[in-house]
Biopython code that builds the backbone (N, CA, C, O; Angstrom):
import numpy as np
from Bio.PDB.StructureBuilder import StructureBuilder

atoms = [
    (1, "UNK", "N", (2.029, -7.269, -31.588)),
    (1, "UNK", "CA", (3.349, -6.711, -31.765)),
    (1, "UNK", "C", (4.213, -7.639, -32.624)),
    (1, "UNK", "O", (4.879, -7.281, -33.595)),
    (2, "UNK", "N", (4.117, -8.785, -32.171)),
    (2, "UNK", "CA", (4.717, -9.897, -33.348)),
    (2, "UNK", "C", (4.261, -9.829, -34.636)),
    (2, "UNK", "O", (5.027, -9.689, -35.589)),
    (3, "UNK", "N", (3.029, -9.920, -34.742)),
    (3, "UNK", "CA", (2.297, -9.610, -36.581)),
    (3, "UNK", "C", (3.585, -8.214, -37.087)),
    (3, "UNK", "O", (4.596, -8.245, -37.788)),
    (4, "UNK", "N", (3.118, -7.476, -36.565)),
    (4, "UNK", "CA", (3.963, -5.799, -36.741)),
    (4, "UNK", "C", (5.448, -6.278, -37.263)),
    (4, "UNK", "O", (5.838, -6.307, -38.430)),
    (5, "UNK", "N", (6.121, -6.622, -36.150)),
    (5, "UNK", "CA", (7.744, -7.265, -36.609)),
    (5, "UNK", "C", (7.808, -7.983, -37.530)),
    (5, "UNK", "O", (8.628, -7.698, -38.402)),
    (6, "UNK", "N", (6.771, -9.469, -37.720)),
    (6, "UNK", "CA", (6.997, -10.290, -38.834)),
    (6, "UNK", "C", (6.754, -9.529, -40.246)),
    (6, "UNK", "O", (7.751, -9.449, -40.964)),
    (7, "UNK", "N", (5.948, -9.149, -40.569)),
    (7, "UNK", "CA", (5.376, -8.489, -41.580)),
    (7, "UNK", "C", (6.387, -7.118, -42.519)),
    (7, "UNK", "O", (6.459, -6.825, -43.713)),
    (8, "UNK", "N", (7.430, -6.219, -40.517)),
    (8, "UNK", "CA", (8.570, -5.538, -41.335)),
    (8, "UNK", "C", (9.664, -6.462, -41.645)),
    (8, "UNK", "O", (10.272, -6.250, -42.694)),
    (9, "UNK", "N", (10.089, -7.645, -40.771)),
    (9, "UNK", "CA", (11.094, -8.025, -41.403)),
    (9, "UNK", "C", (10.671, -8.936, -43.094)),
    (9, "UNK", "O", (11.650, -9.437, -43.648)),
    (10, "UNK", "N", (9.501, -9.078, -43.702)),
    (10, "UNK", "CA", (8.776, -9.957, -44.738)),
    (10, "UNK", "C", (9.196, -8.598, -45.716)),
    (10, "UNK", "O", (9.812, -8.447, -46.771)),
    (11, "UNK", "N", (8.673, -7.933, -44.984)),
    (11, "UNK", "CA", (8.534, -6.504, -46.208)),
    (11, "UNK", "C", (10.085, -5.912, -46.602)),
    (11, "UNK", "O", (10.347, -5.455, -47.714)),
    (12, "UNK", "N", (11.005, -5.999, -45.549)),
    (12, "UNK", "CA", (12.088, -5.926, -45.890)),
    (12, "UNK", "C", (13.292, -7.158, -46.587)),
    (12, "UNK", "O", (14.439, -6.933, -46.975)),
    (13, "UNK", "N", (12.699, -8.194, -46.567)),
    (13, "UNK", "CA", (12.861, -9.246, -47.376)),
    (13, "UNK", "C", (12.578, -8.926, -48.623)),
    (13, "UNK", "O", (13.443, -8.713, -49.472)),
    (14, "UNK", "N", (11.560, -8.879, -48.788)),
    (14, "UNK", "CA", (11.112, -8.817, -50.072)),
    (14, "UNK", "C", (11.665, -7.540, -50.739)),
    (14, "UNK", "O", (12.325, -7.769, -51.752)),
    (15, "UNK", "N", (11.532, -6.194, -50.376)),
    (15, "UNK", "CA", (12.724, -5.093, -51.022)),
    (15, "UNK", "C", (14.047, -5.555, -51.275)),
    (15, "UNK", "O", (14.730, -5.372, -52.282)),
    (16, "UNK", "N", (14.345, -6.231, -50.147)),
    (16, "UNK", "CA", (16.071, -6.799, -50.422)),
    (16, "UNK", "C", (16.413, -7.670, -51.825)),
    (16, "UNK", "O", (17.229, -7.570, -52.741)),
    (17, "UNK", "N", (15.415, -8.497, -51.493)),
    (17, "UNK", "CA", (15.359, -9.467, -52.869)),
    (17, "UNK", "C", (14.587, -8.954, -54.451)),
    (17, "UNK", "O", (14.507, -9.908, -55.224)),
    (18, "UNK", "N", (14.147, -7.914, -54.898)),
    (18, "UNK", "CA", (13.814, -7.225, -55.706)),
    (18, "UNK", "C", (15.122, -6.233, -55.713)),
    (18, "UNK", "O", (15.357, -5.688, -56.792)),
    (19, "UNK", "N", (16.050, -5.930, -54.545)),
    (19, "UNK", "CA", (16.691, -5.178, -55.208)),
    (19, "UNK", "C", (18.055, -6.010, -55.675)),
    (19, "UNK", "O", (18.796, -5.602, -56.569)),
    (20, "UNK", "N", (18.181, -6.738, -55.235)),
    (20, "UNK", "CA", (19.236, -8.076, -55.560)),
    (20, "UNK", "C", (18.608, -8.541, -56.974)),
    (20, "UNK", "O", (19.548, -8.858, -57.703)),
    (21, "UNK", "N", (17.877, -8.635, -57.362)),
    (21, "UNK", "CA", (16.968, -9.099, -58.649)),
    (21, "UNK", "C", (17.215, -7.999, -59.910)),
    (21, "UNK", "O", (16.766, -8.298, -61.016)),
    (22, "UNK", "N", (17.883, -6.812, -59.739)),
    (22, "UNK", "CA", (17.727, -5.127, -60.514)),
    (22, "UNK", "C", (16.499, -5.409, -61.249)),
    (22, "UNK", "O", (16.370, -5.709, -62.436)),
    (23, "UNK", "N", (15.557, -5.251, -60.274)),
    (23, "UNK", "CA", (14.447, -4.546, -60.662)),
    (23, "UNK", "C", (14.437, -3.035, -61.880)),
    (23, "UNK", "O", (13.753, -2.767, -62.868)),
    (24, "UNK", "N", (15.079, -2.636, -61.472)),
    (24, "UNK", "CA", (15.568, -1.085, -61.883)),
    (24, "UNK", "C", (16.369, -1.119, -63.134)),
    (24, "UNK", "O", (16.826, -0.128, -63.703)),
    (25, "UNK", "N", (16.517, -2.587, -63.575)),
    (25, "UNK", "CA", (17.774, -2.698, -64.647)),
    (25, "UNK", "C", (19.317, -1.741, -64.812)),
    (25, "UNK", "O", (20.090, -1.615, -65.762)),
    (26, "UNK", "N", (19.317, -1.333, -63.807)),
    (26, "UNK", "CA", (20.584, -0.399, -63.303)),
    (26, "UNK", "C", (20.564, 0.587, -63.186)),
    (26, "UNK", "O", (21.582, 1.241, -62.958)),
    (27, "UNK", "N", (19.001, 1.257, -63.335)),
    (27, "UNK", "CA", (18.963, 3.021, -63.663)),
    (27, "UNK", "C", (18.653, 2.628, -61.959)),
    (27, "UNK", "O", (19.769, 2.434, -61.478)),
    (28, "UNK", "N", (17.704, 2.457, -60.985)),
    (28, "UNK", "CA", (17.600, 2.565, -59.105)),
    (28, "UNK", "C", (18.992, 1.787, -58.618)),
    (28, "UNK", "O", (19.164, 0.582, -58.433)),
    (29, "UNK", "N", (19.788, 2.732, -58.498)),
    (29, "UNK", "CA", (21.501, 2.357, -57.351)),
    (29, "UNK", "C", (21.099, 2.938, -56.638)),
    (29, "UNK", "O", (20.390, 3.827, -57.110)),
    (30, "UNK", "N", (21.200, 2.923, -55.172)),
    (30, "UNK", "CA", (21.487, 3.350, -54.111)),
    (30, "UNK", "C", (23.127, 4.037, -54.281)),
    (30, "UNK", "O", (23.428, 5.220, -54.123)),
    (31, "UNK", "N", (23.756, 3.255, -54.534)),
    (31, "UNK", "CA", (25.202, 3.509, -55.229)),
    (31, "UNK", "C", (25.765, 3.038, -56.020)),
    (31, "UNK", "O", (25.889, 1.813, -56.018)),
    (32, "UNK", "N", (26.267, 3.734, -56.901)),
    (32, "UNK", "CA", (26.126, 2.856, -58.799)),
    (32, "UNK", "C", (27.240, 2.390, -58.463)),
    (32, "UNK", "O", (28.166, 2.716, -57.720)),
    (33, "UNK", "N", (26.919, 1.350, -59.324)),
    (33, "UNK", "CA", (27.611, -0.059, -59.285)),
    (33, "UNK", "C", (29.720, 0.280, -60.120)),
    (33, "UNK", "O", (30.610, -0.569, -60.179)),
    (34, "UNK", "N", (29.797, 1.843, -60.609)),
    (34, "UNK", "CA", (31.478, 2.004, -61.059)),
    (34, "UNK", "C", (31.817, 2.877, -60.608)),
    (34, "UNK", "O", (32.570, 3.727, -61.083)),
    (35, "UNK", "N", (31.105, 2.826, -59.144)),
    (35, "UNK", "CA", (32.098, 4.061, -57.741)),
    (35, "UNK", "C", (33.075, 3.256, -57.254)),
    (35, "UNK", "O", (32.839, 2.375, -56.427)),
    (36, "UNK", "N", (34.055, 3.463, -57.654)),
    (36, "UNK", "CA", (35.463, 2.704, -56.844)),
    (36, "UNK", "C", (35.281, 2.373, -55.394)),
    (36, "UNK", "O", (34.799, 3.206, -54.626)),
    (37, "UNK", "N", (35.632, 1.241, -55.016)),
    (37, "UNK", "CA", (35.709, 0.584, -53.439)),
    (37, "UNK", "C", (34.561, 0.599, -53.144)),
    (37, "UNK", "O", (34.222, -0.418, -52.540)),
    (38, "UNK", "N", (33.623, 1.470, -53.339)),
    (38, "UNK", "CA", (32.128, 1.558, -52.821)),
    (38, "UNK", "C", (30.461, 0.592, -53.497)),
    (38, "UNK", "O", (29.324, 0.344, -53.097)),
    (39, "UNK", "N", (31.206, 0.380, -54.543)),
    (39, "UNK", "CA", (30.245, 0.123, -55.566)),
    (39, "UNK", "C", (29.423, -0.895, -55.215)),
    (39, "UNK", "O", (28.237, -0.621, -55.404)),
    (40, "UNK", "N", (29.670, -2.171, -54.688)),
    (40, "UNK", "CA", (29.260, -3.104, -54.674)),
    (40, "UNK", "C", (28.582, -2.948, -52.847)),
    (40, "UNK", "O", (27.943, -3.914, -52.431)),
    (41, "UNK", "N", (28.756, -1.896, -52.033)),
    (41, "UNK", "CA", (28.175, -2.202, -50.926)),
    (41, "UNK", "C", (27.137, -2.101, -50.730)),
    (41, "UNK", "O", (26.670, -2.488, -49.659)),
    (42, "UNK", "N", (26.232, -1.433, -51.879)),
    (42, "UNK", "CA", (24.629, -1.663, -51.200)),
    (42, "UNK", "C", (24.082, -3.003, -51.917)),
    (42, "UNK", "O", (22.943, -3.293, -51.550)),
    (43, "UNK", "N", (24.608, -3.807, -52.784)),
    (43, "UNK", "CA", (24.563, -5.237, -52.917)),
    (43, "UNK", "C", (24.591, -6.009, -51.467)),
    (43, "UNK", "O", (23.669, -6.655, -50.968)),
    (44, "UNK", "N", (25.760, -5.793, -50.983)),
    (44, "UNK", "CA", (26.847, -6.155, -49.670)),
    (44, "UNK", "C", (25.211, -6.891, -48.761)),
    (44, "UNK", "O", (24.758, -7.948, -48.321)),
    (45, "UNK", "N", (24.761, -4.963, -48.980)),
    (45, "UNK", "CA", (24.211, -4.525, -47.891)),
    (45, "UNK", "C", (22.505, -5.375, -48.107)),
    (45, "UNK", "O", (21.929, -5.511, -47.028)),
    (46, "UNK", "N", (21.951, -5.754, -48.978)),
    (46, "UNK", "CA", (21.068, -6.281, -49.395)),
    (46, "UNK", "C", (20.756, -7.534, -49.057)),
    (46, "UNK", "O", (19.813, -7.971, -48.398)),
    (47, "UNK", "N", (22.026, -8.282, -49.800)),
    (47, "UNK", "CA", (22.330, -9.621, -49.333)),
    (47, "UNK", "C", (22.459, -9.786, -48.197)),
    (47, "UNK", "O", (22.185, -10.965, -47.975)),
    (48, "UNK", "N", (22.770, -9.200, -47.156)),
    (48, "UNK", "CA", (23.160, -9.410, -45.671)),
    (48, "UNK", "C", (21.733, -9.045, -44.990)),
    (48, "UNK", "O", (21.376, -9.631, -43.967)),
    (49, "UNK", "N", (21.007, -8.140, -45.550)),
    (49, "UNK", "CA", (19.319, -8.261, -45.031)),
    (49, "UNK", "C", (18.636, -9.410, -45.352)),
    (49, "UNK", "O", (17.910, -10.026, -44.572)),
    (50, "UNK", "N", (18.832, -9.662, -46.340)),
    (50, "UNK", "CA", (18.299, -10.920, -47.097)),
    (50, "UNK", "C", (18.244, -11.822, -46.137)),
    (50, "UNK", "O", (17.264, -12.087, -45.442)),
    (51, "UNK", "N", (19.737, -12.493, -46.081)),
    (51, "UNK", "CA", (20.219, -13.623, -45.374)),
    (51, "UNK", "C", (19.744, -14.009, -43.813)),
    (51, "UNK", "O", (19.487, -15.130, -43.374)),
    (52, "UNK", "N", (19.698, -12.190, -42.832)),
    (52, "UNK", "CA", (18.652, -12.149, -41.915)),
    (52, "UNK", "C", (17.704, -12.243, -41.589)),
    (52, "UNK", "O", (17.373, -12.631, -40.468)),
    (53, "UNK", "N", (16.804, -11.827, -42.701)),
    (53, "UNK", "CA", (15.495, -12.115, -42.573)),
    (53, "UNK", "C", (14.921, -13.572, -43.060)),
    (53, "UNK", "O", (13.759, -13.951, -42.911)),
    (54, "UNK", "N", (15.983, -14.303, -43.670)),
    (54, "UNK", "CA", (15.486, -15.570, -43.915)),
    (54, "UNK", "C", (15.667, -16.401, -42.738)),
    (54, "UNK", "O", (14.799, -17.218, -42.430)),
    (55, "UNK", "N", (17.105, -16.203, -41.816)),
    (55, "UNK", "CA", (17.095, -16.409, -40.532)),
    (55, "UNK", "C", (15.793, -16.295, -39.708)),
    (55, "UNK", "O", (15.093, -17.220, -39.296)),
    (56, "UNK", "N", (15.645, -15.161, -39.578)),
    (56, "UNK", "CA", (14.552, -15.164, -38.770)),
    (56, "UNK", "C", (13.266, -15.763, -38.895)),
    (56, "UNK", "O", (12.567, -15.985, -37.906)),
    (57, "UNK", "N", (12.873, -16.069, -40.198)),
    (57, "UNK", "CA", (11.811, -16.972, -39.869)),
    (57, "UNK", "C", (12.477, -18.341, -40.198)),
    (57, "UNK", "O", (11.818, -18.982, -41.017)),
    (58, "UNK", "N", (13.282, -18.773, -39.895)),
    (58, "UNK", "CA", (13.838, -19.859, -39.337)),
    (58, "UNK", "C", (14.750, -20.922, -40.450)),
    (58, "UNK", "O", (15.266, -22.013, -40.209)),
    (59, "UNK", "N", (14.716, -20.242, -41.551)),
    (59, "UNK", "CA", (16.112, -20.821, -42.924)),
    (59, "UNK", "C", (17.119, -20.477, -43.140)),
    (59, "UNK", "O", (17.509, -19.549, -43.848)),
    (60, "UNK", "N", (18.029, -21.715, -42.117)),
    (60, "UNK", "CA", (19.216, -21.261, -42.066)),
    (60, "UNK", "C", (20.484, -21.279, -43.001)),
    (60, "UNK", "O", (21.312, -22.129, -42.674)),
    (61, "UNK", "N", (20.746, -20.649, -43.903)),
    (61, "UNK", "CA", (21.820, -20.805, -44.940)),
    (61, "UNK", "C", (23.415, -20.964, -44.286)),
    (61, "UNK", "O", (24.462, -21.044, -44.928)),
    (62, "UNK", "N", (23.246, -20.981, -42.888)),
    (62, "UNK", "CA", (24.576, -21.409, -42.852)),
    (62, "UNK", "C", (25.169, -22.627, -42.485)),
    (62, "UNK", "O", (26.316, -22.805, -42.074)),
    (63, "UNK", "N", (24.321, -23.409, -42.662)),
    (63, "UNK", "CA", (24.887, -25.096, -42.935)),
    (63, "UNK", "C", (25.644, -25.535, -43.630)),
    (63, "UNK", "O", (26.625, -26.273, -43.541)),
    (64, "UNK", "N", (24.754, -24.667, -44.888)),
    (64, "UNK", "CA", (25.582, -24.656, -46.795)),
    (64, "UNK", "C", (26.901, -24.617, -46.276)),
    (64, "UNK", "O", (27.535, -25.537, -46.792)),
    (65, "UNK", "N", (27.712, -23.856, -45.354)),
    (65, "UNK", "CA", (28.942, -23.806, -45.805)),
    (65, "UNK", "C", (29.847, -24.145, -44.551)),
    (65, "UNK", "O", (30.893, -23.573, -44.245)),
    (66, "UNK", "N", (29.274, -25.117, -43.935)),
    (66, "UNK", "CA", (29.936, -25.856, -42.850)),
    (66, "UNK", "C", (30.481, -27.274, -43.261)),
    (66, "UNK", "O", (29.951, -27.979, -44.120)),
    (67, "UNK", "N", (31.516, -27.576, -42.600)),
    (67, "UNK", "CA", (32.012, -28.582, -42.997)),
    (67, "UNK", "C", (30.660, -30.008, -42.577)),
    (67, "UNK", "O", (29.727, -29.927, -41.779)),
    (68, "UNK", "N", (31.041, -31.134, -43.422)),
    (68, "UNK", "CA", (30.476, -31.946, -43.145)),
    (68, "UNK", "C", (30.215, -32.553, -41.917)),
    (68, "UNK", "O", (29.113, -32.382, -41.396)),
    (69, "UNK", "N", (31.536, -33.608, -41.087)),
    (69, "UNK", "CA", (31.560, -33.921, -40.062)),
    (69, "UNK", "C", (32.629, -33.138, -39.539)),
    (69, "UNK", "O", (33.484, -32.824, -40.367)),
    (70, "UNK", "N", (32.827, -32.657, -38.107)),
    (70, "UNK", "CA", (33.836, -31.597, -37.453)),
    (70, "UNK", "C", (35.324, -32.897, -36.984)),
    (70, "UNK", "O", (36.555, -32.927, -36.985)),
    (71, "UNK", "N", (34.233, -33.725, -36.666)),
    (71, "UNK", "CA", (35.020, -35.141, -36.064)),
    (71, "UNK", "C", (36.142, -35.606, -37.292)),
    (71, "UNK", "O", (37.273, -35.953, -36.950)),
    (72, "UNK", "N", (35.736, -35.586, -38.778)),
    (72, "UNK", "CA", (36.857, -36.639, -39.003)),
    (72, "UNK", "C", (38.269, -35.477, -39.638)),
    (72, "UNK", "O", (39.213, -35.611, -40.417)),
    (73, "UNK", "N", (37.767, -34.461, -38.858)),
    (73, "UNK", "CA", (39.024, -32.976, -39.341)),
    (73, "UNK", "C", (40.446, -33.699, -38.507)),
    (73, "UNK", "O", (40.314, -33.977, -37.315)),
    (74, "UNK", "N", (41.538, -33.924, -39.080)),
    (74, "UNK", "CA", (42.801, -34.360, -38.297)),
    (74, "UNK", "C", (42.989, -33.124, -37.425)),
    (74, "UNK", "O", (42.785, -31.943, -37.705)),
    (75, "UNK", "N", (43.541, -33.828, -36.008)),
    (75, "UNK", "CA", (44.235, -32.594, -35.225)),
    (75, "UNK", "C", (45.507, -32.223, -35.744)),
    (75, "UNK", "O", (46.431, -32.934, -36.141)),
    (76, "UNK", "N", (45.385, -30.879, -35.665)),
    (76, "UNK", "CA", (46.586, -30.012, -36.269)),
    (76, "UNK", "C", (47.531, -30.963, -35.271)),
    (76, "UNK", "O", (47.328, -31.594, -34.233)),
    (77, "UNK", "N", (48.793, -30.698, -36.240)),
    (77, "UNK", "CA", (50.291, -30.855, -35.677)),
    (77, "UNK", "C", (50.348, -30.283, -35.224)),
    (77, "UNK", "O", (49.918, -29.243, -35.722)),
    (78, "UNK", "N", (50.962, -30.145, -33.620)),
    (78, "UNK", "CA", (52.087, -29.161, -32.953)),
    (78, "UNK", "C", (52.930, -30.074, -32.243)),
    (78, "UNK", "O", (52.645, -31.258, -32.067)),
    (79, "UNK", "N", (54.393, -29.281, -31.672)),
    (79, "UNK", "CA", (55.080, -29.621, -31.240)),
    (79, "UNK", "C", (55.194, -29.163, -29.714)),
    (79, "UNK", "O", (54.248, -28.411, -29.480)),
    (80, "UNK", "N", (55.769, -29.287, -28.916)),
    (80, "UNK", "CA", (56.150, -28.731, -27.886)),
    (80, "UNK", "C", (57.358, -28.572, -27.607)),
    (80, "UNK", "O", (57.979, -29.626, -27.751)),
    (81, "UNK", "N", (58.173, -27.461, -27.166)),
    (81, "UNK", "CA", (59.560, -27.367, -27.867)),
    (81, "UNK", "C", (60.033, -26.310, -26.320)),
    (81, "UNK", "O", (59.606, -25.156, -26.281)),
    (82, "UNK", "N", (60.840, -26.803, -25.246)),
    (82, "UNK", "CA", (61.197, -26.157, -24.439)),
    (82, "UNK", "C", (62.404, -25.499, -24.978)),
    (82, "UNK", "O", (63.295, -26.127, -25.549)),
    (83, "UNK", "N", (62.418, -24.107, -24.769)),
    (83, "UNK", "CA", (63.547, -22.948, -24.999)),
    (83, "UNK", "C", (64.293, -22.729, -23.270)),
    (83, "UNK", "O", (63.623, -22.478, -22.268)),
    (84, "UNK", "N", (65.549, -22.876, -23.297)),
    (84, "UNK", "CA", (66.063, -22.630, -22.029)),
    (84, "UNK", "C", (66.869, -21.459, -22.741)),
    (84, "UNK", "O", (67.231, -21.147, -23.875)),
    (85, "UNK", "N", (66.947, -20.979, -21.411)),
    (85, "UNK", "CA", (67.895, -19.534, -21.392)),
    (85, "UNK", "C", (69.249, -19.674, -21.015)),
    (85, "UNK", "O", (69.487, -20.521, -20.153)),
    (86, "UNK", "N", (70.072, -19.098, -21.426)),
    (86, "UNK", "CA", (71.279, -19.085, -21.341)),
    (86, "UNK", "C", (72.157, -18.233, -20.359)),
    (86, "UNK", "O", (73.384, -18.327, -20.390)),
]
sb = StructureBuilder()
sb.init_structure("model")
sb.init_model(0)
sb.init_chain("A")
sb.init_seg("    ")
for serial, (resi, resn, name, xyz) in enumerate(atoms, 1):
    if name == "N":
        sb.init_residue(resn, " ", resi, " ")
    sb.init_atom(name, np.array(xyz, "f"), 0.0, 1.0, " ", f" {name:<3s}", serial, name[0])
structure = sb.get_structure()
C-alpha cells in the first residue's frame, strides 16, 4: 500500500513539475494564463503540489524562508498603560 501512495504522490510530482516547466509552450492551460484574477491559479495550484510532494518524501523547503536564529529577534516594545474610569 505504501509502494501505491509513494509512486502517486512521485507521479504527481512529476506532472506538477512538467507543468510548471510549460511543457505545452502555452498552447496545455488548464486556465490560460490572460483570464483576469484567475489566471495564474493553476500555476498557484501546481506549485503547491509540488512543494507537497517534495515534503513528503522528506525536502523540506521551508527552512529557506525562516529566520536565522528566533533568539537574537528583539522583544517587541510594549507598554502597560492603566486606563481608570471616571
Amino acid at each position: 500500500m505504501k509502494l501505491i501512495r509513494d509512486l502517486v504522490v512521485l507521479g504527481s510530482g512529476i506532472v506538477s513539475a512538467l507543468y510548471l516547466l510549460n511543457m505545452g509552450f502555452g498552447i496545455v492551460e488548464i486556465i490560460p494564463d490572460n483570464t483576469p484574477i484567475f489566471g495564474n491559479l493553476d500555476e498557484a495550484a501546481a506549485t503547491a503540489l509540488l512543494i507537497n510532494c517534495l515534503a513528503y518524501f522528506g525536502v523540506d523547503l521551508g527552512h529557506l524562508f525562516k529566520r536565522k536564529d528566533a533568539s537574537t529577534k528583539p522583544a517587541p516594545k510594549t507598554h502597560d498603560i492603566d486606563v481608570e474610569k471616571m
